[in-house]
C-alpha positions as CSV (number, residue, x, y, z in Angstrom):
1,X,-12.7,3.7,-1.7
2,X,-12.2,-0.1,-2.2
3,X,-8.4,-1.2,-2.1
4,X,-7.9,-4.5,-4.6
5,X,-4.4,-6.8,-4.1
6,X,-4.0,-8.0,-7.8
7,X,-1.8,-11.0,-8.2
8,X,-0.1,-12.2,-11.8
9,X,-0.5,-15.8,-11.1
10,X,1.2,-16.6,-15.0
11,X,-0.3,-19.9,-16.8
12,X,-1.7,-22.2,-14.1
13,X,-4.0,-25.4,-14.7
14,X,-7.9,-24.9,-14.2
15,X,-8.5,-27.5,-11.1
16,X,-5.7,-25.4,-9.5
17,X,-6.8,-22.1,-10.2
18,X,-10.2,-23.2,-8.9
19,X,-8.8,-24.9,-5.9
20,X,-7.8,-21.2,-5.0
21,X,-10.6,-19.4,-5.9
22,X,-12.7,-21.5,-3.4
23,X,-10.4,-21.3,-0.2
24,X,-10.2,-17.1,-0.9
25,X,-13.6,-16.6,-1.2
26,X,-14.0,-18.5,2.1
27,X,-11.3,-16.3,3.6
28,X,-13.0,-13.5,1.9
29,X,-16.6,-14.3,3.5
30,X,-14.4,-15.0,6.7
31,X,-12.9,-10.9,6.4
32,X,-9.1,-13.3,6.3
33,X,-8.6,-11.0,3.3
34,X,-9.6,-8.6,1.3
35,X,-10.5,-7.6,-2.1
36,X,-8.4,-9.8,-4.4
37,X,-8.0,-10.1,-8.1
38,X,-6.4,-13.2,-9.4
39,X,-4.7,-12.4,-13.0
40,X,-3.7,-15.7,-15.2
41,X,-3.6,-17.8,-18.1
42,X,-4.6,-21.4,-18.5
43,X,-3.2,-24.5,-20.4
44,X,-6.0,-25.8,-22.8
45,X,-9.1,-26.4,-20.7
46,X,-13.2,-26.8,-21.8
47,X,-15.6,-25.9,-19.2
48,X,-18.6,-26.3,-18.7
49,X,-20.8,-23.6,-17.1
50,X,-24.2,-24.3,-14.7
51,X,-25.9,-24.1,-18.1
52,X,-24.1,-25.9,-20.0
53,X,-25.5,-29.1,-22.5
54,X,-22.6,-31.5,-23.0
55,X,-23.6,-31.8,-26.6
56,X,-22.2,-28.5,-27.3
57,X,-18.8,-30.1,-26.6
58,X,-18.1,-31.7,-29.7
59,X,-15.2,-34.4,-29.6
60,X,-15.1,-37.3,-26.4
61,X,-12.7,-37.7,-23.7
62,X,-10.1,-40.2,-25.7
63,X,-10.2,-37.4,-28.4
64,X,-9.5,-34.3,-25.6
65,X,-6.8,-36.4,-23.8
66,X,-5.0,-36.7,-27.2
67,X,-4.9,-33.5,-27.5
68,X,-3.6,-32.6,-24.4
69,X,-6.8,-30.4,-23.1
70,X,-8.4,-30.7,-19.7
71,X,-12.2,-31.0,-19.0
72,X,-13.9,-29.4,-16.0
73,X,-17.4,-28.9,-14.8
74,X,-17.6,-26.0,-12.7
75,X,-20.2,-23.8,-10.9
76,X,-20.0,-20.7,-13.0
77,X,-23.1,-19.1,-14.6
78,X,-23.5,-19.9,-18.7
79,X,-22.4,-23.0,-21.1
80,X,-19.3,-24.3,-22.5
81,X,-16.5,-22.3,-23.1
82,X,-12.6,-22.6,-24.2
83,X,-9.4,-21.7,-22.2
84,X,-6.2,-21.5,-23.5
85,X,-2.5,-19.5,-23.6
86,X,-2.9,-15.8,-25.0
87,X,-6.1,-15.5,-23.2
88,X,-6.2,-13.3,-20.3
89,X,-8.6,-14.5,-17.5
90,X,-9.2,-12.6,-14.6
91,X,-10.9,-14.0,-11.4
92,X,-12.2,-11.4,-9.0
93,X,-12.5,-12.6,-5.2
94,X,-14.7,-9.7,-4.3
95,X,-17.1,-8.8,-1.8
96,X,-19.5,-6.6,-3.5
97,X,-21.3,-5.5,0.2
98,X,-22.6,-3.1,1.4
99,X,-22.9,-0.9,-1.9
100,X,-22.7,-3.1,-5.0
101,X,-24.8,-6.0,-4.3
102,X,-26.5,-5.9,-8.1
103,X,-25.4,-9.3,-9.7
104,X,-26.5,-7.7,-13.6
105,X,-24.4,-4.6,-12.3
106,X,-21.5,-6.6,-11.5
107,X,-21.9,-8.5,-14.8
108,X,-22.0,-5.2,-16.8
109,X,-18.8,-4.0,-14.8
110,X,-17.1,-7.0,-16.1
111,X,-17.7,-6.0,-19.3
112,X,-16.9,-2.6,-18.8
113,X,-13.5,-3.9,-18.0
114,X,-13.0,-5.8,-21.1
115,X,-14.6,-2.9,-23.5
116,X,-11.8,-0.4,-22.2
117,X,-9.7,-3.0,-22.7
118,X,-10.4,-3.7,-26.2
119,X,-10.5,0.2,-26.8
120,X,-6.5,0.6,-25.4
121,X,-6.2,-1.1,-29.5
122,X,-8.3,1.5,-31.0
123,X,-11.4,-2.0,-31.1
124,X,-14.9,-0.5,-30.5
125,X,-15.8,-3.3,-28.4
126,X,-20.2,-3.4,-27.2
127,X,-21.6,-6.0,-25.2
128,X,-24.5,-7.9,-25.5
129,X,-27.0,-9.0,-23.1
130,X,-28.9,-12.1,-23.0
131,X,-28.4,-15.8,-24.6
132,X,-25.3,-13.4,-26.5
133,X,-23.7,-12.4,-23.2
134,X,-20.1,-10.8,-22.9
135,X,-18.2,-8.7,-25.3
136,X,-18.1,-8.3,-29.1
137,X,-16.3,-6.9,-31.6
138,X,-17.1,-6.7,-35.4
139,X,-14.2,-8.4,-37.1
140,X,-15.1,-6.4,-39.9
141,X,-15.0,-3.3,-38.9
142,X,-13.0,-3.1,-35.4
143,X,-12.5,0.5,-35.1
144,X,-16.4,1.9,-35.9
145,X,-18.7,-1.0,-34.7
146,X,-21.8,1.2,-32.7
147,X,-22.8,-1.9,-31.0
148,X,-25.8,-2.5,-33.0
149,X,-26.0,-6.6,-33.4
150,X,-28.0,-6.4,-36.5
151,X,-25.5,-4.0,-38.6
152,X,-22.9,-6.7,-40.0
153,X,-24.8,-9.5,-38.7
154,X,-22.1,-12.9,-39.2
155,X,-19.0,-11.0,-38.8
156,X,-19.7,-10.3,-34.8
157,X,-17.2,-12.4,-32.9
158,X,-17.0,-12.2,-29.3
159,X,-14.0,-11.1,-27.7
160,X,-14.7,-11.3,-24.0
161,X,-16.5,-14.1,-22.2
162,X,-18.3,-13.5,-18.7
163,X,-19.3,-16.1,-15.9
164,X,-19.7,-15.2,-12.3
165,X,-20.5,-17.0,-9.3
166,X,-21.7,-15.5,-6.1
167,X,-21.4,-16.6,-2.2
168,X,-22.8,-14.5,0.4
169,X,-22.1,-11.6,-2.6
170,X,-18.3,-12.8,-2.4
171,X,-17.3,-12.9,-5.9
172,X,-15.6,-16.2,-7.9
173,X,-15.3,-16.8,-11.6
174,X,-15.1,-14.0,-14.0
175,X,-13.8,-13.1,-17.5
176,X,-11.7,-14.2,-20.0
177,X,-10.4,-11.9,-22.5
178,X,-8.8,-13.0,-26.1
179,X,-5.8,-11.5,-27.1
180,X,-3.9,-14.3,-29.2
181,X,-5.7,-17.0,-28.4
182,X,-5.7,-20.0,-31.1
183,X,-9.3,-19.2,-32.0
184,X,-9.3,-22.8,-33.8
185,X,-9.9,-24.7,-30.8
186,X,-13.1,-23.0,-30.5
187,X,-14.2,-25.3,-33.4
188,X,-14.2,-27.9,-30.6
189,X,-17.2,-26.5,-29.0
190,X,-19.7,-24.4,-29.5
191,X,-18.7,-21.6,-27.4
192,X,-21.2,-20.3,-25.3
193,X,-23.7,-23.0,-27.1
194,X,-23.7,-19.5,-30.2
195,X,-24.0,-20.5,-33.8
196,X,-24.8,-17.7,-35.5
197,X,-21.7,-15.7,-34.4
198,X,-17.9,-16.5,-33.9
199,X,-15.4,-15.9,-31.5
200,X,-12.7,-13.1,-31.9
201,X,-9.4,-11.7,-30.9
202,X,-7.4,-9.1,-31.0
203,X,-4.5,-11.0,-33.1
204,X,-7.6,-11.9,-35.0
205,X,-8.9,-8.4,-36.2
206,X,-4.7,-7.6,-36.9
207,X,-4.0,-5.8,-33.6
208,X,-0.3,-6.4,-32.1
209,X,-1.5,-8.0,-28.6
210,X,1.1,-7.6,-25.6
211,X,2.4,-11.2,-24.0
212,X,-0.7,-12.0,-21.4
213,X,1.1,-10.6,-18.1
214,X,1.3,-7.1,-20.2
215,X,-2.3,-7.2,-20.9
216,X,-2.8,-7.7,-17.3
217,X,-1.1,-5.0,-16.2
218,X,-3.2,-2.7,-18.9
219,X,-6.4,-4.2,-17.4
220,X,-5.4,-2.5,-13.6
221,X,-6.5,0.9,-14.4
222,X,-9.5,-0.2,-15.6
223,X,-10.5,-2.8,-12.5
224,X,-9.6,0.7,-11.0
225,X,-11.9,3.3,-12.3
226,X,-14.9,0.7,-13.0
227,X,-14.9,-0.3,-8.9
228,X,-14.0,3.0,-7.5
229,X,-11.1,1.1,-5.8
230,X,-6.6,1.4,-5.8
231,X,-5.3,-1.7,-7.1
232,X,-2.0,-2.7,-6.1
233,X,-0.5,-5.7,-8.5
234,X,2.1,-8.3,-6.9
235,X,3.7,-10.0,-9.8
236,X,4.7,-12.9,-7.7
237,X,1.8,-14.3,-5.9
238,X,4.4,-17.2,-4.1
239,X,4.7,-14.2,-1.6
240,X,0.9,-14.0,-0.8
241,X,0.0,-15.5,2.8
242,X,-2.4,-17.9,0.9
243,X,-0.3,-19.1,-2.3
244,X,1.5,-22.3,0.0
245,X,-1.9,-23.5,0.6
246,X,-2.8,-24.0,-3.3
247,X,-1.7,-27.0,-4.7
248,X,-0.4,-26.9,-7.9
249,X,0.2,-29.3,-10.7
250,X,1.8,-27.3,-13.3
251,X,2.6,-23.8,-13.6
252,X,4.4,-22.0,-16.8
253,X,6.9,-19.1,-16.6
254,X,5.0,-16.0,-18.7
255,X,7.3,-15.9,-21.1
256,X,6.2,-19.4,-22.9
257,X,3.0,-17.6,-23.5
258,X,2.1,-18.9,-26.8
């Protein structure tokens, strides 16, 4: 059985969150560490994904820095997406040898994560593969969706976004999962470079969403059972070996979670 050290990192700045990612998967690739699962929240950030086209960004950099959101390119898998506060993104530092080395498999599991996740609120959550990639919900119909993309058609919005990165089959990237997310700053993008559907969350299809570091801890069980593994969660990740070494240039206390 795997063993996973989860850490609640609270609301921390893309570039720093990133800066970590890349020195633990090193340490992971070097055995420094093991299995680690990096649970956070971001001020407003846009990234863009290995495939993403900078058109599907839709305002300039003036217009961002007005605004107060950041602007990243990074070296995840898919397009443009949107981080903000009352999103729950989890970064799995993971090294999926000798027995899960099955990069669509590892995608799925992701998802897995997420749908579970969704179902805690009573949401029948499906994913979908392809140019429509990560987890959806029928805003509509929450409770009864069966998954099939075609049944209510516009009123799919996706719930859960997926992008992964692999080194050596060490793990970076990962998901982010909207809980009260201000789905308006979506409108600034076009998330995941998909018009014909929206984006969704649970405030969104009136479900009470926990405060971010709650939903975290619901997510454990779940990292859990989908990876086989015992998950252990240190709520402050100052105490980690690693956290001096991460520079940081802002980080929030949980409870300002918007």
């Amino acid at each position: 059985m795997r063993t996973i050290d989860a850490h609640w990192l609270g609301r921390i700045r893309y570039a720093e969150a990133h800066a970590l990612q890349q020195e633990l998967v090193q340490q992971r690739i070097a055995g420094k560490i093991g299995d680690t699962l990096l649970l956070l929240e971001h001020p407003p950030v846009i990234t863009l994904g290995r495939g993403a086209k900078v058109n599907n960004v839709l305002l300039d950099a003036a217009a961002r820095a007005n605004l107060g959101i950041d602007f990243h390119e990074t070296g995840r898998g898919g397009d443009v997406t949107y981080h903000g506060p009352g999103q729950l993104v989890a970064y799995p530092i993971f090294d999926l040898k000798p027995d899960r080395c099955d990069v669509r498999r590892y995608v799925r599991d992701l998802g897995q994560i997420m749908i579970r996740l969704a179902a805690d609120f009573g949401v029948s959550a499906h994913m979908l593969d392809g140019k429509f990639l990560g987890v959806w919900v029928d805003m509509e119909h929450p409770e009864t969706w069966d998954g099939d993309p075609q049944a209510h058609g516009s009123s799919l919005g996706k719930i859960g976004a997926i992008g992964v990165r692999l080194s050596r089959w060490v793990t970076m990237h990962g998901f982010a999962f909207n809980a009260t997310t201000d789905l308006r700053a979506f409108q600034l993008i076009v998330p995941c470079g998909i018009t014909e559907y929206g984006v969704a969350s649970l405030k969104a299809i009136d479900r009470d969403a926990p405060p971010v570091s709650e939903l975290a801890k619901m997510a454990l069980p779940h990292f859990a059972s989908v990876f086989d593994a015992m998950v252990t969660l240190n709520e402050s990740a100052e105490t980690a070996p690693w956290w001096p070494r991460a520079e940081r240039s802002q980080m929030e206390s949980p409870a300002s979670t918007a």
